[in-house]
C-alpha positions in Angstrom: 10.2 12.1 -9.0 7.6 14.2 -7.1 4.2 12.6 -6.9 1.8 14.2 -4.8 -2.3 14.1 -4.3 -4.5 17.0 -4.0 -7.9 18.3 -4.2 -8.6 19.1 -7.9 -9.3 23.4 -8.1 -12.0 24.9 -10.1 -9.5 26.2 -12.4 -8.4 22.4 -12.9 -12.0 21.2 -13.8 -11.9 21.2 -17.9 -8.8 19.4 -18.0 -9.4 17.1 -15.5 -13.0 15.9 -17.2 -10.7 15.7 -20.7 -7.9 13.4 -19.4 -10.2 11.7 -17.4 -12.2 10.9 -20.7 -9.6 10.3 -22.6 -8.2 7.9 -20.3 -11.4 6.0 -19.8 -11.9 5.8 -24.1 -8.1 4.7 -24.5 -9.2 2.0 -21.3 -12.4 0.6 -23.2 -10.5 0.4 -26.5 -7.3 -1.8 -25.0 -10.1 -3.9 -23.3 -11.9 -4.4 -27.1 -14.7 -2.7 -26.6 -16.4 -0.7 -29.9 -15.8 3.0 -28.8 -18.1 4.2 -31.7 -21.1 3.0 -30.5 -21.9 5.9 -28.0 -19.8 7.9 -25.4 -17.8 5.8 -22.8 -17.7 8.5 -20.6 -20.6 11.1 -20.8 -19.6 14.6 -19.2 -22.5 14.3 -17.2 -21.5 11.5 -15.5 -18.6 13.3 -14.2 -20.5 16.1 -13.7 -23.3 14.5 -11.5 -20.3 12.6 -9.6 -18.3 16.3 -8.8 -21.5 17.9 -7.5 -23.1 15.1 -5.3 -23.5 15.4 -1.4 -20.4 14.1 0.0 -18.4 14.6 -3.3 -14.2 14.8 -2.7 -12.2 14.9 -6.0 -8.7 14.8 -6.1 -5.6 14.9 -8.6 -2.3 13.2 -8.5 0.7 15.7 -9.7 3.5 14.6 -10.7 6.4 16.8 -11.3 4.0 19.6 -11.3 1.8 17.9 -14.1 -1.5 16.3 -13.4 -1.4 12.9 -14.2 -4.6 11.2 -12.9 -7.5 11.6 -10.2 -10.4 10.3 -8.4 -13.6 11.4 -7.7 -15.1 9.7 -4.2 -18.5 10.5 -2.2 -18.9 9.8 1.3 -21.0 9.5 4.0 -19.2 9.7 7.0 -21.8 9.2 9.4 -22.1 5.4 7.5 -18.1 5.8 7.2 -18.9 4.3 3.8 -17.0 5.9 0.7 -17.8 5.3 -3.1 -15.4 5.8 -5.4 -16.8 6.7 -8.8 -13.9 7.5 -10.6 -10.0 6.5 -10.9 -7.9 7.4 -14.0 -4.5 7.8 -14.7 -3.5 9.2 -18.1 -2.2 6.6 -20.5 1.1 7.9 -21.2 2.0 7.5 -17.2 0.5 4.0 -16.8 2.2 1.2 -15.2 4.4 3.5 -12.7 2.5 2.9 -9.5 0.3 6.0 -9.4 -3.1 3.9 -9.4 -1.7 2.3 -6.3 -0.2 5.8 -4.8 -3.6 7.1 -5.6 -6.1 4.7 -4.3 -3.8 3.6 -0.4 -3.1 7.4 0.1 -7.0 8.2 -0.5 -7.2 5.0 1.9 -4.5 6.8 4.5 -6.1 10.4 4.1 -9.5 8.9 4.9 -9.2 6.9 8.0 -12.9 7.0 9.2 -14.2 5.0 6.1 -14.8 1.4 7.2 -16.1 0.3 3.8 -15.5 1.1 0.2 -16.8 0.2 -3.0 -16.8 0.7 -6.3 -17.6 -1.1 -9.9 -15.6 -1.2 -13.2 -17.2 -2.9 -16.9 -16.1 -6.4 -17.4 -14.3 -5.4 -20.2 -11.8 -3.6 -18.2 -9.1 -6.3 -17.9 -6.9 -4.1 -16.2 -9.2 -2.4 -13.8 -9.9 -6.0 -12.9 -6.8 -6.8 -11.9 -5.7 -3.2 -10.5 -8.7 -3.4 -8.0 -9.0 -7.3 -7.0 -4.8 -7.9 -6.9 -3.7 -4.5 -5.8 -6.1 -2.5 -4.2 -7.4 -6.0 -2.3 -11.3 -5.3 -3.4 -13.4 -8.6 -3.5 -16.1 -8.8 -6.4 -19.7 -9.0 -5.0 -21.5 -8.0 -7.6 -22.3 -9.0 -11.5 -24.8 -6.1 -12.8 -26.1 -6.9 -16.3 -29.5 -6.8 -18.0 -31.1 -9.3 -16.2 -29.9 -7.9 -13.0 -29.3 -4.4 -13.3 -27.4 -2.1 -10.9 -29.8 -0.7 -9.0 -28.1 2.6 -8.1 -26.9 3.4 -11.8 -28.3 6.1 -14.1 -30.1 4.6 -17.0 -29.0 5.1 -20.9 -31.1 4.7 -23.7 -29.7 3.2 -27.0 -30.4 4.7 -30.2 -34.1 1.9 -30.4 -34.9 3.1 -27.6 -34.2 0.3 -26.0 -32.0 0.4 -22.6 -29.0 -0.1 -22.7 -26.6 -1.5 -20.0 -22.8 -2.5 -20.2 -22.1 -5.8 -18.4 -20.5 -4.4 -14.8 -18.6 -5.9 -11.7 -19.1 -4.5 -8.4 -16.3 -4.3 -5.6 -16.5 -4.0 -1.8 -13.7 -3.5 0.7 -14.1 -3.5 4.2 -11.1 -1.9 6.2 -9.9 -3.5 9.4 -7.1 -1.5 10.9 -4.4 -4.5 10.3 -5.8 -4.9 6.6 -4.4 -1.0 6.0 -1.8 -0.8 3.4 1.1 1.9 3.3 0.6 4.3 0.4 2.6 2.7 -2.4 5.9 3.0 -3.8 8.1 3.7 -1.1 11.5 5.3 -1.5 13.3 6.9 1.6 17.3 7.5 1.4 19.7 8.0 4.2 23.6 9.1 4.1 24.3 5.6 3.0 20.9 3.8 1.9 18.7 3.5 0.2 14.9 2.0 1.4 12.6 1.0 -1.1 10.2 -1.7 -2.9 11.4 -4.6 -3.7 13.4 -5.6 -7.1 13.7 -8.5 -9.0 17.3 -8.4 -9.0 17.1 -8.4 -5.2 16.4 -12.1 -5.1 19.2 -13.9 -4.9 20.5 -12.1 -1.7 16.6 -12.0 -0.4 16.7 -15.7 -0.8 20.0 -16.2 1.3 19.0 -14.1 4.0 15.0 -15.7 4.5 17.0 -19.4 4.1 19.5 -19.2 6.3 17.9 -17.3 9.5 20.1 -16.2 12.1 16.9 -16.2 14.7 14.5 -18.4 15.5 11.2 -16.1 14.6 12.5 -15.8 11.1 12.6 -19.4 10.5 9.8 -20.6 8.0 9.1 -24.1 8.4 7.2 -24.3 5.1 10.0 -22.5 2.9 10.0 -24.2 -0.1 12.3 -24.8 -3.1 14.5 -21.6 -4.4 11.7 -21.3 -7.3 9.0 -21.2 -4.9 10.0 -18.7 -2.8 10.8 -16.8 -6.2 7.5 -17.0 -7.2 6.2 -15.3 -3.8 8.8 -12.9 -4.2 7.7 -11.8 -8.1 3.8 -11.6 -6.1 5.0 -9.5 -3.6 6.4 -6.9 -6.6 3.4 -7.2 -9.0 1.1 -6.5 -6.0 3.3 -3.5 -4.8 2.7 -4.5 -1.2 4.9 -2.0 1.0 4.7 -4.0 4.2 7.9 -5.2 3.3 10.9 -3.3 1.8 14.6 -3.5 1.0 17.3 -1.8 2.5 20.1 -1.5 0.1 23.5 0.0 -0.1 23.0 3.8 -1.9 26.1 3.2 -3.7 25.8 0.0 -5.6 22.2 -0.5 -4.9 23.5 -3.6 -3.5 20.6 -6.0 -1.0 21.7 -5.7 2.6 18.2 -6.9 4.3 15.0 -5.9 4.7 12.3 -3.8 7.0 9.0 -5.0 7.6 5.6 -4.3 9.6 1.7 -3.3 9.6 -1.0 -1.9 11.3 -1.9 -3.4 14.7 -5.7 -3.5 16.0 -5.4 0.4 17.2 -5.4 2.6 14.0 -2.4 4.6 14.7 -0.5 1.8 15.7 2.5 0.0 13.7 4.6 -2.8 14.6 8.0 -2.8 12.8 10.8 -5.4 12.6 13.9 -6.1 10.6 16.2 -8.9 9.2 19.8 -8.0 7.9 22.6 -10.6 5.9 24.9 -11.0 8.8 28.0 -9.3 6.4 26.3 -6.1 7.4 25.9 -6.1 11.0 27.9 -4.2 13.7 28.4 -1.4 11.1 25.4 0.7 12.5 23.4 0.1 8.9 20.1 -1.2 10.8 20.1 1.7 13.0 20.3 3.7 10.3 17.6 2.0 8.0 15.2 1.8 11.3 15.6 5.3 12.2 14.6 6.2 8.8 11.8 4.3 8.7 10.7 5.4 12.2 11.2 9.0 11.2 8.5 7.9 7.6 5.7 6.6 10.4 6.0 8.6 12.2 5.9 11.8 10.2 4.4 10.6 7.1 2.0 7.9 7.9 0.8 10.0 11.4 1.6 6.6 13.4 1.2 7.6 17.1 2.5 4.6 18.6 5.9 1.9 17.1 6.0 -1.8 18.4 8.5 -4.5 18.0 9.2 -7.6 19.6 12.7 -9.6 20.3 13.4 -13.1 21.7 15.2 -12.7 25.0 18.3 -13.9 24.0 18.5 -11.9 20.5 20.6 -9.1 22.4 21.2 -7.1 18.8 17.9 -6.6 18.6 17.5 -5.5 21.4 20.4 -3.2 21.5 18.5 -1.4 18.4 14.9 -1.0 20.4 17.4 0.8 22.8 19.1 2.8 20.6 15.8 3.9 18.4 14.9 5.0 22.1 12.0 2.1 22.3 11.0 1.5 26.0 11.2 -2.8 27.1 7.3 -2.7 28.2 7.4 -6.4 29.1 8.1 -9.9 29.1 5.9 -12.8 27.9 7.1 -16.0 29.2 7.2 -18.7 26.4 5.2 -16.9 24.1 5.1 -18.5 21.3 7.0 -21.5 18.8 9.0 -21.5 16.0 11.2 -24.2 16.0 10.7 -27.9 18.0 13.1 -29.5 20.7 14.6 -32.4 19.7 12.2 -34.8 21.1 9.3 -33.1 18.6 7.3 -31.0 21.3 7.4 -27.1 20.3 10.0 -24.6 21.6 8.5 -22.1 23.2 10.5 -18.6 23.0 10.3 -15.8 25.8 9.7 -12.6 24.1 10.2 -8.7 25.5 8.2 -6.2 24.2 8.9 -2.7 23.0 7.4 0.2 22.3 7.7 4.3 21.5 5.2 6.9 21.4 5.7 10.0 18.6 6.3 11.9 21.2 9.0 10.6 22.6 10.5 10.0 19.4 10.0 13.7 18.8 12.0 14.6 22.2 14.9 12.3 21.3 15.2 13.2 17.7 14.3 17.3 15.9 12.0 17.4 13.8 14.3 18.4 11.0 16.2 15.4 11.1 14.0 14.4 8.8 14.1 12.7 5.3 13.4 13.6 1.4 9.8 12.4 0.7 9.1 9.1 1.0 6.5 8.7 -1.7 8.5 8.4 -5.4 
């Protein structure tokens, strides 16, 4: 599956207002609303949307078929972005594309500090989609007592006007709040890196409960039905900051890559945590790597961090061998376990870091992978 976003062509314009209309009727129907009382989605709308100062519209193709869009404006000397429109076409629903969409337009516009948006309450599942994936907060309630200020005004058939009950979303981006443009699928000559799966949990559950290292260890790890519970979150809110490394052949869970954004922008730190059946058989060099190579390459990251405790030599034999430079030492850095007479165990912790450009110099450029996004 190839899913890619675009900018939305001239030629592309007709269809593009159809599906996006049809999708928006279909929407308002699930969500109960009476679609025979007027238009849900007037062309001019769209029309006033594609043609305003700042406009950017773009598609999402999948497999060479458009499948949904967006439709932002921005002001970039504000770095504020509105988005106006989001659609996917109801026959391709409920695959990740809304997510693809909405963290790639995210990822492709980097200068935008804050975003908003608005939905109709009876959109149940743009509720959802915006406050449990996309991470918007509600700030708003727009109805006829206190009307949205910035939206056109229609006029019912009494002349009356008329207003549909709306929410309004705001998100403000900190660099460490980014997300990575969801799903996720990388492969290698013998795995397989992806989201994660419910079938994964049982093995998930025996690596995070039995840590082999003291920074893994969770003090508040609950009951096997708890941390099941997280685990189904982390799936519904397709949340790419952590992903499973599995075995191509049997799709079998081996362990697990993490990381996120750091303060600077183009800055990621990375770790990883493997069952110890798979180790010394080269199978987290060769998940890192990949990842590395999908950072860097992909997600334009300029700059890969990692830390290790000073006596978790694997680890560090990995920083070494992805070509990451030891850039210090932080004595007793921080706790994660207690000494036996209750007082906290402070770890010391080396630092590591590589620049794309060194990457570049230790690795071509073709090395690289099939993409990422799936």
């Amino acid at each position: 599956m190839c899913l890619q976003l675009m900018p939305i062509a001239e030629s592309d314009r007709e269809q593009y207002i159809k599906d996006m209309q049809e999708a928006f009727l279909l929407g308002a129907m699930e969500g109960g609303f009476p679609p025979d009382t007027r238009e849900i989605l007037p062309e001019s709308d769209i029309d006033r949307s594609l043609n305003a100062c700042g406009a950017v519209a773009y598609k999402a193709m999948l497999n060479g078929e458009m499948v949904g869009g967006a439709i932002l404006v921005l002001d970039r000397k504000k770095r504020y972005g509105h988005l106006d429109f989001l659609y996917v076409k109801h026959a391709f629903q409920n695959r990740g594309i809304g997510a693809f969409l909405w963290f790639t337009i995210e990822r492709l516009h980097p200068d935008i500090r804050v975003w908003e948006t608005c939905t109709p309450c009876f959109e149940k599942r743009n509720l959802h989609f915006y406050v449990n994936v996309c991470h918007f907060h509600v700030t708003d309630y727009w109805n006829a007592r206190h009307p949205d200020p910035g939206a056109p005004l229609r006029t019912a058939e009494n002349g009356q006007e008329a207003a549909d009950d709306m929410f309004g979303f705001r998100k403000e981006i900190r660099a460490q709040d980014r997300k990575i443009p969801t799903p996720v699928y990388l492969e290698t000559e013998r795995l397989v890196i992806r989201m994660y799966r419910e079938k994964d949990f049982p093995a998930y559950y025996r690596l995070i409960a039995n840590p082999r290292v003291n920074c893994f260890r969770n003090p508040e790890c609950g009951s096997m039905e708890e941390v099941r519970r997280e685990f189904m979150e982390k799936i519904r809110s397709s949340d790419a900051s952590e992903l499973a490394v599995v075995q191509k052949s049997t799709d079998t869970f081996m362990g697990l890559l993490f990381g996120g954004y750091e303060e600077n922008e183009d800055t990621f730190g990375v770790g990883w945590n493997f069952l110890p059946e798979y180790g010394k058989k080269g199978y987290a060099y060769e998940a890192a790597k990949a990842y590395f190579s999908f950072l860097f390459n992909e997600l334009a990251i300029r700059r890969i961090t990692a830390f290790t405790e000073d006596d978790n030599l694997p680890s560090q034999r990995l920083c070494e061998k992805l070509g990451m430079r030891r850039e210090g030492l932080f004595r007793e850095f921080i706790s994660f376990v207690n000494n036996p007479d209750g007082s906290p165990h402070y770890e010391n912790t080396y630092t590591w870091a590589i620049l794309k450009k060194e990457w570049e110099k230790q690795f071509l450029p073709d090395e690289g992978l099939p993409s990422p996004i799936a």
